[in-house]
VOPAGU-2260 file (C-alpha; in pm, 1 decimal, decimal comma):
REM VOPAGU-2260
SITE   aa  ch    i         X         Y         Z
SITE  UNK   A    0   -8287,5   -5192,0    8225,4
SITE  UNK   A    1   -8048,7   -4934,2    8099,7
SITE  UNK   A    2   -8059,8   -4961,0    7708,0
SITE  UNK   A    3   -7742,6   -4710,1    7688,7
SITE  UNK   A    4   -7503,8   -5006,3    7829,2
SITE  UNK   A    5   -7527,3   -5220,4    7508,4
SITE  UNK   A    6   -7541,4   -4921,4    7275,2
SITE  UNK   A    7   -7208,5   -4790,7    7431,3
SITE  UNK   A    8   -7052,8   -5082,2    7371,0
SITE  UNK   A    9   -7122,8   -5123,5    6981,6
SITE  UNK   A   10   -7043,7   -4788,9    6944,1
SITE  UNK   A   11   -6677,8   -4911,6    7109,4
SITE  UNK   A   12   -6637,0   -5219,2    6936,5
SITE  UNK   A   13   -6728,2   -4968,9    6603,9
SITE  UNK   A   14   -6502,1   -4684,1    6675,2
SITE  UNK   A   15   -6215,5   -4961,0    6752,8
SITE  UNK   A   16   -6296,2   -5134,5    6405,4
SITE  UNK   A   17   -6219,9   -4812,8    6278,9
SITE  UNK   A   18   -5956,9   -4719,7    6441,2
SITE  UNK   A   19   -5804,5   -5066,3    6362,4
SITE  UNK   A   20   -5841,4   -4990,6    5964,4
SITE  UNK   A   21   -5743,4   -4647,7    5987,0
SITE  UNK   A   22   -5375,5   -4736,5    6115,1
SITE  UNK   A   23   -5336,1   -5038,6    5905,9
SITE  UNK   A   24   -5430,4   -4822,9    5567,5
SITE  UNK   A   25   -5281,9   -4471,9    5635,2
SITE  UNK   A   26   -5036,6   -4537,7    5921,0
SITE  UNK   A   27   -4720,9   -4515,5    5740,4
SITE  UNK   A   28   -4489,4   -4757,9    5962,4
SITE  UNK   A   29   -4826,4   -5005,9    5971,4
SITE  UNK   A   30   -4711,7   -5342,5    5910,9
SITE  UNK   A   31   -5022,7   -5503,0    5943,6
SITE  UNK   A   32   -5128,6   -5571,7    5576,3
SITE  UNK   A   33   -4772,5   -5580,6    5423,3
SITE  UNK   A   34   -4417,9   -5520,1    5453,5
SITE  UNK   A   35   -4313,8   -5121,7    5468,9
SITE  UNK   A   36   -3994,2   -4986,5    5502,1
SITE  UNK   A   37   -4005,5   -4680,9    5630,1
SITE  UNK   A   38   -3632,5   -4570,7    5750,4
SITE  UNK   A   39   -3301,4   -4693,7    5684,6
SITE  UNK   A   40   -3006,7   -4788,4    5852,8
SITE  UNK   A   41   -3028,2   -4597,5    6161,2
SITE  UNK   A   42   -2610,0   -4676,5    6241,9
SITE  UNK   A   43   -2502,9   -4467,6    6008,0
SITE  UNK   A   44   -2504,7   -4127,4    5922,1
SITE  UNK   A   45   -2661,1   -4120,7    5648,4
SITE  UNK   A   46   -3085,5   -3979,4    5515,4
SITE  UNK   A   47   -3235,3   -4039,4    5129,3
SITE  UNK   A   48   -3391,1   -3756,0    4935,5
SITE  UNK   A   49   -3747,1   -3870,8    4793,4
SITE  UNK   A   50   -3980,9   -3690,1    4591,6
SITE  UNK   A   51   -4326,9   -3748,9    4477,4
SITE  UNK   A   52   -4592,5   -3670,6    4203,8
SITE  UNK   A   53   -4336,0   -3592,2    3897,5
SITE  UNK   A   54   -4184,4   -3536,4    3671,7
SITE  UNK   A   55   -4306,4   -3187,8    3611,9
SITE  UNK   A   56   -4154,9   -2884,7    3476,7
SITE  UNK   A   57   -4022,2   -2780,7    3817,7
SITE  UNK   A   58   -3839,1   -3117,6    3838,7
SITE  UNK   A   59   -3613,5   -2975,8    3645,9
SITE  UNK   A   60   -3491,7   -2739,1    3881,4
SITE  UNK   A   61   -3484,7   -2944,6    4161,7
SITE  UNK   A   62   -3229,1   -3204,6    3940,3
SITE  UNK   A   63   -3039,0   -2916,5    3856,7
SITE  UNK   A   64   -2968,4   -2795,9    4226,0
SITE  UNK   A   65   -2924,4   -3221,3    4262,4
SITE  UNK   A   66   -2667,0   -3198,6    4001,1
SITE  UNK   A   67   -2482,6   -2880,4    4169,1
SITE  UNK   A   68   -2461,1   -3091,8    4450,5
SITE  UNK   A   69   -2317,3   -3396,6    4287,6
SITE  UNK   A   70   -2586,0   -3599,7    4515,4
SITE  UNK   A   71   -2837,1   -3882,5    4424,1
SITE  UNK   A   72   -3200,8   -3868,6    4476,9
SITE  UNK   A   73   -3521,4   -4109,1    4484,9
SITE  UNK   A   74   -3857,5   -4011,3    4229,1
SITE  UNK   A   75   -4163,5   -4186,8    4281,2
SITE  UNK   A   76   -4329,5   -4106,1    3963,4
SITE  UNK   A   77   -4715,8   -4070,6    3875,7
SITE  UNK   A   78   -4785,5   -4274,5    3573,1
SITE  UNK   A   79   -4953,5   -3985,4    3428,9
SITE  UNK   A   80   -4702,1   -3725,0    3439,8
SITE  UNK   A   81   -4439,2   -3951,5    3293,7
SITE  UNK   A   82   -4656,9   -3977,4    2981,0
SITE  UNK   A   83   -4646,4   -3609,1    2959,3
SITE  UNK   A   84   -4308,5   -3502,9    3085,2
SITE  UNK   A   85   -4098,3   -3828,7    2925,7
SITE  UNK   A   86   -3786,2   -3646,9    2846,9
SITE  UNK   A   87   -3813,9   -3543,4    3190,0
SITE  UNK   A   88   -3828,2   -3928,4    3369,7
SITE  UNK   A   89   -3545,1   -3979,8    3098,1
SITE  UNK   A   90   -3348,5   -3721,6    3201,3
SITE  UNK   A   91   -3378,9   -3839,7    3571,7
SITE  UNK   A   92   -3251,1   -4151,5    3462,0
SITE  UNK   A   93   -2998,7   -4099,1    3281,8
SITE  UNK   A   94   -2851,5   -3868,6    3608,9
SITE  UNK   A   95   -2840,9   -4197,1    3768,0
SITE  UNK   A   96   -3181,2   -4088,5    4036,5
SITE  UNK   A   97   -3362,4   -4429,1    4137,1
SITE  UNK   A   98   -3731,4   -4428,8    3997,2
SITE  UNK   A   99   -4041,3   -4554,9    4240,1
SITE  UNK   A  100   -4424,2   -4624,3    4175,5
SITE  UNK   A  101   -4604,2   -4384,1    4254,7
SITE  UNK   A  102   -4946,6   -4503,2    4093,1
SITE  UNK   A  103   -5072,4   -4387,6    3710,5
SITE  UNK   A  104   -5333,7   -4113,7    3825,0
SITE  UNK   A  105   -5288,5   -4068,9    4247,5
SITE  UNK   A  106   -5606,6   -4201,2    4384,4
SITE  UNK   A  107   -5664,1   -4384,8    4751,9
SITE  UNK   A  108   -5628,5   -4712,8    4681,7
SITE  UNK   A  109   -5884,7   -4762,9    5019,1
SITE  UNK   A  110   -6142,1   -4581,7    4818,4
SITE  UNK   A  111   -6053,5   -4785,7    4457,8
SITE  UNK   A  112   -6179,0   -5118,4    4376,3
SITE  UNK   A  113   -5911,2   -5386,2    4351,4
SITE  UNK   A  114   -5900,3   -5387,9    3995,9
SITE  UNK   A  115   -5874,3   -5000,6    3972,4
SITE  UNK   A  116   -5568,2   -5061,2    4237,9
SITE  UNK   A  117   -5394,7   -5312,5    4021,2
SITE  UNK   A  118   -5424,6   -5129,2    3702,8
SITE  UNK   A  119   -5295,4   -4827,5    3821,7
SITE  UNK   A  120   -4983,1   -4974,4    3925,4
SITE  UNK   A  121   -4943,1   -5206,5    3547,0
SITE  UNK   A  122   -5023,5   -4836,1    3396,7
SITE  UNK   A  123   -4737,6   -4653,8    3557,8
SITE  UNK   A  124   -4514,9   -4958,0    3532,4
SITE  UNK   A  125   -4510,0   -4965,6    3187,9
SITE  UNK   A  126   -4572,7   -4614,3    3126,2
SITE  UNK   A  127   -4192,9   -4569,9    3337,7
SITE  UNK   A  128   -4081,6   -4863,1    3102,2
SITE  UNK   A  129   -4166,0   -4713,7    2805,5
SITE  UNK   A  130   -3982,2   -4334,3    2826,1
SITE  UNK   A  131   -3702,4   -4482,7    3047,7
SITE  UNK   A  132   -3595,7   -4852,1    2952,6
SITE  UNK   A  133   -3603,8   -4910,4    3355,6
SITE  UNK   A  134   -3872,5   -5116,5    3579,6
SITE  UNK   A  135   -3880,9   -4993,8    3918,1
SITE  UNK   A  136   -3872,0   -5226,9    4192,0
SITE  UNK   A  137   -4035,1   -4997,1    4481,1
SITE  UNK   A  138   -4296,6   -4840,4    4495,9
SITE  UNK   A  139   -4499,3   -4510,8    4736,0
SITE  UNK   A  140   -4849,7   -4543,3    4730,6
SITE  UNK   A  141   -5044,6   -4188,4    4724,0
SITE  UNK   A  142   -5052,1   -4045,1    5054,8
SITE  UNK   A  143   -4895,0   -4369,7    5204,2
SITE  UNK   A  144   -5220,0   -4543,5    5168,7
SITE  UNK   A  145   -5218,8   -4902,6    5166,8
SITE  UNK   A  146   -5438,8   -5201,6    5083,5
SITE  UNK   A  147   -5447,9   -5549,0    5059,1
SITE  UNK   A  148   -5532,6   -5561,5    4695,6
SITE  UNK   A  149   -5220,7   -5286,5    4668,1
SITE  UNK   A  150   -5000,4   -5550,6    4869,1
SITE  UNK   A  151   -5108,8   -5781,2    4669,0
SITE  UNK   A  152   -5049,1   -5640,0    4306,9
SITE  UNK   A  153   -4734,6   -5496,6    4449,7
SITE  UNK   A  154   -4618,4   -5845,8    4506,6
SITE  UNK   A  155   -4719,8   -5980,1    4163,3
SITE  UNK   A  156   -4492,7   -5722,3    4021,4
SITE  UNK   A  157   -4172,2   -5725,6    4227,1
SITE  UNK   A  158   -4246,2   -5385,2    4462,4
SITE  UNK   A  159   -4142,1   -5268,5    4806,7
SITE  UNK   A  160   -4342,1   -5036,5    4960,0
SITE  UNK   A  161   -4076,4   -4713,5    5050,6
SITE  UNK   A  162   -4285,4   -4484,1    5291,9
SITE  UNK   A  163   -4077,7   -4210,5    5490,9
SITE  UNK   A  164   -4003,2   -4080,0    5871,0
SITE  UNK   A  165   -3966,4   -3719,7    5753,7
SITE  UNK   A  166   -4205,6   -3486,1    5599,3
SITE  UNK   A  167   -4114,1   -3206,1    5489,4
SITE  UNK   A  168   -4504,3   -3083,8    5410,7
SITE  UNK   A  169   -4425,8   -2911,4    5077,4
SITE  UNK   A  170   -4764,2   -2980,6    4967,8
SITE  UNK   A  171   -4915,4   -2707,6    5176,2
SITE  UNK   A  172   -4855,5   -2358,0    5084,2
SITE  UNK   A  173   -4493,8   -2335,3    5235,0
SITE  UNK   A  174   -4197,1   -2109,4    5169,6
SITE  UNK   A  175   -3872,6   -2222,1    5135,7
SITE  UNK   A  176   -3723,9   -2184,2    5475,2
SITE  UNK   A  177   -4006,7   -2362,0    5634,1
SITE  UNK   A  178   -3964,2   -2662,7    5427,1
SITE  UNK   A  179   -3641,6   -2673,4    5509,2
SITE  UNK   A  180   -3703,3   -2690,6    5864,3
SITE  UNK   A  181   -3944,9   -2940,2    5878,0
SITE  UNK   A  182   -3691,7   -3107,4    5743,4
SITE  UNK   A  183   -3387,4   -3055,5    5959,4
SITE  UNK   A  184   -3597,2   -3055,5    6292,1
SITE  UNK   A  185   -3658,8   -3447,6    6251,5
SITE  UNK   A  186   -3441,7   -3553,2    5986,1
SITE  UNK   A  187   -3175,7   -3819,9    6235,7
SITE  UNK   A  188   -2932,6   -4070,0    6082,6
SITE  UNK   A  189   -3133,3   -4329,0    5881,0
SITE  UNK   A  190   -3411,1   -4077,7    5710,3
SITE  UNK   A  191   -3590,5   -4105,0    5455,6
SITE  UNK   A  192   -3730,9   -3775,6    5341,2
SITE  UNK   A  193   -4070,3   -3670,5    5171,8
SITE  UNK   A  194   -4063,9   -3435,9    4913,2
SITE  UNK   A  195   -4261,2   -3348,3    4574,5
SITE  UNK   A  196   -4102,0   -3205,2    4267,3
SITE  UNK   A  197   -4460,6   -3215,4    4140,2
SITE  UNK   A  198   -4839,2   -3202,1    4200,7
SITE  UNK   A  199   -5076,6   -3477,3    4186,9
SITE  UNK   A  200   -5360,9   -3201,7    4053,3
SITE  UNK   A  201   -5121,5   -3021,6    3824,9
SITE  UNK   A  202   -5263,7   -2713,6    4036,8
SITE  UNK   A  203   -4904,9   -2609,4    4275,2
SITE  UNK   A  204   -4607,6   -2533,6    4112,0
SITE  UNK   A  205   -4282,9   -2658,7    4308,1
SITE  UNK   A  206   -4088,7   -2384,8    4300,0
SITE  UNK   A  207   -4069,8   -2362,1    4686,3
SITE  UNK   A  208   -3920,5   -2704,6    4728,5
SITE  UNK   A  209   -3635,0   -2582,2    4483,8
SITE  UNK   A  210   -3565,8   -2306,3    4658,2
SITE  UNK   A  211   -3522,3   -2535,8    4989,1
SITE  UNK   A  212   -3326,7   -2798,1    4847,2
SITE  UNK   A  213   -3001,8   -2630,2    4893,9
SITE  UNK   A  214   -3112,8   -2500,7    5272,7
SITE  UNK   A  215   -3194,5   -2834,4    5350,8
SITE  UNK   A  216   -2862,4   -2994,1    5158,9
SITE  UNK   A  217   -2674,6   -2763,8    5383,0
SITE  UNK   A  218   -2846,5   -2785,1    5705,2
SITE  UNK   A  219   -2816,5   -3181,2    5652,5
SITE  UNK   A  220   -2438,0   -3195,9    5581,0
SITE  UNK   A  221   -2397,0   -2923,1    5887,1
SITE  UNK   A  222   -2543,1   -3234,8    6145,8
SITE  UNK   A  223   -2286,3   -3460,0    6004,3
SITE  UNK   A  224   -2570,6   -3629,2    5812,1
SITE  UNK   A  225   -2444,1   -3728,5    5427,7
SITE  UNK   A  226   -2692,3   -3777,7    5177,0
SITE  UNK   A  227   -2716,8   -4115,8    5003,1
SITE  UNK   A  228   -2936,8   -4314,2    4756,5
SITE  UNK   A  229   -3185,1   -4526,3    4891,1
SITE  UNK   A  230   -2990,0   -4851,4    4765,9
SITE  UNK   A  231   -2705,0   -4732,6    4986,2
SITE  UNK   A  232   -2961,3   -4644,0    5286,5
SITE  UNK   A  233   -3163,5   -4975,8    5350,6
SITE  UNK   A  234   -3059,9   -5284,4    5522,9
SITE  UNK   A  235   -2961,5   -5500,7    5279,7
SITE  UNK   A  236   -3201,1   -5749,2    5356,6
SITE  UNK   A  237   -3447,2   -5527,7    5213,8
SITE  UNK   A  238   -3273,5   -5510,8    4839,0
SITE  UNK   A  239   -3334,2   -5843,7    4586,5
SITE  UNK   A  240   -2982,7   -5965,1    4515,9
SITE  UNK   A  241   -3024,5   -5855,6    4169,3
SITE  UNK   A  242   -2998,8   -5491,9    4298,2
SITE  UNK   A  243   -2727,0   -5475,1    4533,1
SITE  UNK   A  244   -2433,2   -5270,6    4366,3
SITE  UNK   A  245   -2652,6   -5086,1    4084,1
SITE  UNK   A  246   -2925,7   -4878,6    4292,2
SITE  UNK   A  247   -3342,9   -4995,2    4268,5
SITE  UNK   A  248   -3429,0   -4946,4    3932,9
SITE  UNK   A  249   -3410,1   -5312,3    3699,0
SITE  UNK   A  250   -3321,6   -5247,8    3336,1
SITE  UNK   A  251   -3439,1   -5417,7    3051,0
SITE  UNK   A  252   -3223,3   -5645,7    2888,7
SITE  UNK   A  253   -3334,7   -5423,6    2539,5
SITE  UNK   A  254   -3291,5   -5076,8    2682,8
Protein backbone atom coordinates (compact mmCIF):
# COMPACT_ATOMS: atom_id res chain seq x y z
CA UNK A 1 0.00 0.00 0.00
CA UNK A 2 1.70 3.18 -0.98
CA UNK A 3 0.92 5.73 1.90
CA UNK A 4 2.50 8.68 -0.37
CA UNK A 5 -0.73 8.49 -2.81
CA UNK A 6 -3.18 9.96 -0.20
CA UNK A 7 -0.60 12.29 1.32
CA UNK A 8 0.04 13.81 -2.22
CA UNK A 9 -3.23 14.46 -2.65
CA UNK A 10 -4.00 16.57 0.64
CA UNK A 11 -1.04 18.28 0.09
CA UNK A 12 -2.90 19.25 -3.55
CA UNK A 13 -6.19 19.87 -2.37
CA UNK A 14 -4.03 22.24 0.44
CA UNK A 15 -1.77 24.05 -1.87
CA UNK A 16 -5.03 24.67 -4.21
CA UNK A 17 -6.98 26.05 -1.04
CA UNK A 18 -4.26 28.32 -0.93
CA UNK A 19 -3.80 29.21 -3.99
CA UNK A 20 -7.61 29.82 -4.23
CA UNK A 21 -7.35 32.53 -1.20
CA UNK A 22 -4.28 33.97 -2.32
CA UNK A 23 -5.87 35.31 -5.73
CA UNK A 24 -9.16 36.18 -4.28
CA UNK A 25 -7.33 38.48 -1.39
CA UNK A 26 -4.24 39.98 -3.18
CA UNK A 27 -5.08 39.47 -6.88
CA UNK A 28 -5.91 42.89 -7.82
CA UNK A 29 -8.50 42.24 -10.83
CA UNK A 30 -10.02 39.24 -8.34
CA UNK A 31 -13.62 39.49 -8.45
CA UNK A 32 -14.34 36.74 -6.38
CA UNK A 33 -15.24 38.38 -2.98
CA UNK A 34 -16.44 41.79 -4.37
CA UNK A 35 -16.70 44.13 -7.11
CA UNK A 36 -13.12 45.81 -8.26
CA UNK A 37 -12.58 48.10 -10.84
CA UNK A 38 -9.44 47.98 -11.91
CA UNK A 39 -9.15 49.95 -15.46
CA UNK A 40 -11.24 52.29 -17.21
CA UNK A 41 -12.65 52.84 -20.39
CA UNK A 42 -10.34 51.09 -22.58
CA UNK A 43 -12.02 53.12 -26.02
CA UNK A 44 -10.62 56.03 -25.27
CA UNK A 45 -7.48 57.54 -24.91
CA UNK A 46 -7.40 58.40 -21.88
CA UNK A 47 -5.18 56.87 -18.08
CA UNK A 48 -5.92 58.36 -14.24
CA UNK A 49 -3.09 59.44 -12.00
CA UNK A 50 -3.50 57.72 -8.41
CA UNK A 51 -1.47 58.04 -5.48
CA UNK A 52 -1.33 56.35 -2.20
CA UNK A 53 -0.30 56.67 1.54
CA UNK A 54 -0.62 60.72 1.86
CA UNK A 55 -0.78 63.44 2.36
CA UNK A 56 2.78 64.00 3.36
CA UNK A 57 5.12 66.78 3.03
CA UNK A 58 6.26 65.61 -0.40
CA UNK A 59 2.61 65.76 -1.57
CA UNK A 60 3.13 68.99 -1.89
CA UNK A 61 5.43 68.83 -4.60
CA UNK A 62 3.83 66.38 -6.48
CA UNK A 63 0.39 68.90 -6.49
CA UNK A 64 2.56 71.55 -7.45
CA UNK A 65 4.06 69.81 -10.66
CA UNK A 66 -0.07 68.68 -10.90
CA UNK A 67 -0.87 72.26 -10.86
CA UNK A 68 1.96 73.22 -13.59
CA UNK A 69 0.27 70.84 -15.57
CA UNK A 70 -3.24 72.09 -15.18
CA UNK A 71 -4.19 68.16 -14.76
CA UNK A 72 -6.40 66.32 -12.14
CA UNK A 73 -5.29 63.56 -9.98
CA UNK A 74 -6.78 60.70 -7.61
CA UNK A 75 -5.36 60.48 -3.52
CA UNK A 76 -6.20 57.59 -1.61
CA UNK A 77 -5.46 58.89 1.75
CA UNK A 78 -4.28 57.01 5.04
CA UNK A 79 -6.48 58.06 7.84
CA UNK A 80 -3.50 58.73 9.81
CA UNK A 81 -1.62 61.06 7.77
CA UNK A 82 -4.65 63.20 7.15
CA UNK A 83 -4.79 63.83 10.92
CA UNK A 84 -1.32 65.06 10.71
CA UNK A 85 -0.97 66.75 7.37
CA UNK A 86 -4.84 68.36 7.29
CA UNK A 87 -3.99 71.49 5.52
CA UNK A 88 -2.44 69.23 3.20
CA UNK A 89 -5.84 66.83 2.32
CA UNK A 90 -7.43 70.46 2.31
CA UNK A 91 -5.30 71.78 0.00
CA UNK A 92 -5.83 68.69 -2.33
CA UNK A 93 -9.29 69.44 -2.20
CA UNK A 94 -9.68 72.52 -2.72
CA UNK A 95 -7.38 71.89 -6.26
CA UNK A 96 -10.33 69.96 -7.20
CA UNK A 97 -8.06 66.13 -6.82
CA UNK A 98 -10.73 63.28 -6.00
CA UNK A 99 -10.00 61.77 -2.42
CA UNK A 100 -10.09 57.68 -1.88
CA UNK A 101 -9.89 55.37 1.31
CA UNK A 102 -7.03 54.28 1.82
CA UNK A 103 -7.54 52.77 5.45
CA UNK A 104 -6.66 54.88 8.96
CA UNK A 105 -3.22 53.10 9.76
CA UNK A 106 -2.31 50.61 6.41
CA UNK A 107 -2.59 47.17 7.76
CA UNK A 108 -3.69 43.75 5.70
CA UNK A 109 -7.02 43.57 6.20
CA UNK A 110 -6.39 39.39 5.64
CA UNK A 111 -4.29 39.54 8.72
CA UNK A 112 -6.97 42.06 10.82
CA UNK A 113 -9.96 40.87 12.54
CA UNK A 114 -13.23 42.10 11.05
CA UNK A 115 -13.77 44.61 13.51
CA UNK A 116 -10.16 46.02 13.19
CA UNK A 117 -11.13 46.07 9.21
CA UNK A 118 -14.28 48.03 9.73
CA UNK A 119 -12.89 50.53 12.06
CA UNK A 120 -10.16 51.41 10.07
CA UNK A 121 -12.20 52.38 7.27
CA UNK A 122 -15.06 54.62 9.86
CA UNK A 123 -11.52 56.14 11.20
CA UNK A 124 -10.26 57.45 7.91
CA UNK A 125 -13.77 58.27 6.77
CA UNK A 126 -14.33 60.66 9.19
CA UNK A 127 -10.90 61.64 9.79
CA UNK A 128 -11.13 62.84 5.60
CA UNK A 129 -14.54 64.40 6.72
CA UNK A 130 -13.32 66.30 9.31
CA UNK A 131 -10.11 68.43 7.58
CA UNK A 132 -11.92 68.37 4.16
CA UNK A 133 -15.86 68.72 4.38
CA UNK A 134 -15.83 65.73 1.62
CA UNK A 135 -16.82 61.81 2.07
CA UNK A 136 -15.15 59.76 -0.37
CA UNK A 137 -17.02 57.29 -2.20
CA UNK A 138 -14.01 54.84 -3.29
CA UNK A 139 -11.83 53.42 -1.69
CA UNK A 140 -7.83 51.31 -2.24
CA UNK A 141 -7.28 48.91 0.28
CA UNK A 142 -3.40 48.63 1.41
CA UNK A 143 -1.54 46.69 -1.00
CA UNK A 144 -4.83 45.82 -2.91
CA UNK A 145 -5.74 43.41 -0.25
CA UNK A 146 -9.18 42.44 0.04
CA UNK A 147 -11.62 40.72 2.41
CA UNK A 148 -14.96 39.87 2.91
CA UNK A 149 -15.37 41.77 6.10
CA UNK A 150 -13.56 44.81 3.90
CA UNK A 151 -16.36 44.17 1.14
CA UNK A 152 -18.58 44.19 3.50
CA UNK A 153 -17.88 47.48 5.54
CA UNK A 154 -17.09 48.99 2.21
CA UNK A 155 -20.65 48.42 1.27
CA UNK A 156 -22.16 49.73 4.52
CA UNK A 157 -20.46 52.94 3.74
CA UNK A 158 -21.00 53.66 0.04
CA UNK A 159 -17.22 52.48 -1.38
CA UNK A 160 -15.88 51.13 -4.64
CA UNK A 161 -12.95 49.37 -4.52
CA UNK A 162 -10.39 51.41 -7.27
CA UNK A 163 -7.33 48.98 -7.70
CA UNK A 164 -4.95 49.76 -10.78
CA UNK A 165 -3.35 47.99 -14.11
CA UNK A 166 -0.16 50.04 -13.81
CA UNK A 167 2.46 50.15 -11.23
CA UNK A 168 4.76 52.29 -11.30
CA UNK A 169 6.80 50.56 -8.11
CA UNK A 170 7.79 53.86 -6.43
CA UNK A 171 7.82 52.15 -3.23
CA UNK A 172 11.10 50.46 -3.87
CA UNK A 173 14.17 52.46 -3.91
CA UNK A 174 13.70 53.90 -7.52
CA UNK A 175 15.03 56.96 -9.31
CA UNK A 176 13.09 59.06 -11.25
CA UNK A 177 13.56 57.82 -14.73
CA UNK A 178 12.79 54.34 -13.74
CA UNK A 179 9.51 55.22 -12.34
CA UNK A 180 8.71 56.79 -15.17
CA UNK A 181 9.20 53.88 -17.25
CA UNK A 182 7.43 51.48 -15.46
CA UNK A 183 5.01 53.64 -16.14
CA UNK A 184 5.05 54.33 -19.84
CA UNK A 185 6.04 50.63 -20.74
CA UNK A 186 2.38 49.42 -19.71
CA UNK A 187 0.46 52.41 -19.26
CA UNK A 188 -2.41 51.74 -22.69
CA UNK A 189 -5.63 53.73 -23.11
CA UNK A 190 -7.90 53.06 -20.07
CA UNK A 191 -5.03 53.07 -17.11
CA UNK A 192 -5.20 53.55 -14.02
CA UNK A 193 -1.86 54.31 -12.49
CA UNK A 194 -0.24 53.49 -8.99
CA UNK A 195 1.63 55.97 -7.38
CA UNK A 196 2.49 57.22 -3.66
CA UNK A 197 3.03 60.80 -2.71
CA UNK A 198 3.65 59.25 0.71
CA UNK A 199 4.80 56.33 2.92
CA UNK A 200 2.74 54.08 4.89
CA UNK A 201 5.91 53.86 7.61
CA UNK A 202 6.71 57.53 7.42
CA UNK A 203 10.31 55.97 6.67
CA UNK A 204 10.75 57.01 2.39
CA UNK A 205 10.51 60.34 1.41
CA UNK A 206 8.77 60.81 -2.16
CA UNK A 207 10.90 62.93 -3.68
CA UNK A 208 11.61 60.45 -6.57
CA UNK A 209 8.02 60.22 -7.65
CA UNK A 210 8.13 64.15 -8.00
CA UNK A 211 10.85 64.17 -9.94
CA UNK A 212 9.01 61.55 -12.41
CA UNK A 213 5.80 63.12 -12.57
CA UNK A 214 6.67 65.43 -15.30
CA UNK A 215 8.72 62.43 -17.32
CA UNK A 216 5.83 60.43 -17.04
CA UNK A 217 3.20 63.54 -17.88
CA UNK A 218 5.26 63.88 -20.96
CA UNK A 219 5.93 60.45 -22.03
CA UNK A 220 1.99 59.92 -21.56
CA UNK A 221 0.80 62.91 -23.69
CA UNK A 222 3.74 61.83 -26.36
CA UNK A 223 1.49 58.20 -26.93
CA UNK A 224 -1.51 60.28 -27.55
CA UNK A 225 -2.69 59.23 -24.06
CA UNK A 226 -4.50 62.46 -22.14
CA UNK A 227 -4.70 62.39 -18.58
CA UNK A 228 -8.12 62.49 -16.91
CA UNK A 229 -9.82 62.17 -13.46
CA UNK A 230 -11.04 59.00 -12.52
CA UNK A 231 -14.82 60.27 -12.74
CA UNK A 232 -14.09 60.99 -16.39
CA UNK A 233 -12.18 57.45 -16.80
CA UNK A 234 -14.76 54.74 -15.58
CA UNK A 235 -17.73 53.39 -17.29
CA UNK A 236 -20.39 55.13 -16.08
CA UNK A 237 -22.07 52.31 -14.76
CA UNK A 238 -19.53 52.26 -12.19
CA UNK A 239 -20.33 56.05 -10.76
CA UNK A 240 -23.72 56.47 -8.28
CA UNK A 241 -25.86 58.98 -10.14
CA UNK A 242 -25.19 61.39 -7.47
CA UNK A 243 -21.59 61.67 -8.85
CA UNK A 244 -21.78 61.92 -12.44
CA UNK A 245 -20.79 65.60 -13.47
CA UNK A 246 -18.87 66.59 -10.07
CA UNK A 247 -15.91 63.90 -9.80
CA UNK A 248 -16.02 60.94 -6.62
CA UNK A 249 -15.80 62.82 -3.68
CA UNK A 250 -19.69 63.55 -1.86
CA UNK A 251 -19.80 66.82 0.05
CA UNK A 252 -21.53 67.53 3.03
CA UNK A 253 -24.48 69.47 2.85
CA UNK A 254 -22.57 71.74 5.94
CA UNK A 255 -19.15 72.00 4.35
Amino acid sequence: MNLFVPFIGTMSVVGAAVGAVYYATYAVRSQWLGPTVWHGRRDTRSVSLTFDDGPSEDTELILDVLEAHNLLATFFMIGRNVDRFPQIARRIVAAGHEVGNHSYSHPIYLYRRAQRTCRELELTQAAILEATGLSPTIARPPCGVRTSAYFSEARRLGLRTVQWDVAAFDWNRLKAKQISRNVLRRACAGSIVLLHDGDSEGKRNRRETAKALPLIIKGLRDAGLSIVPLAELLPESELEPTTLGRGLNDRTANA
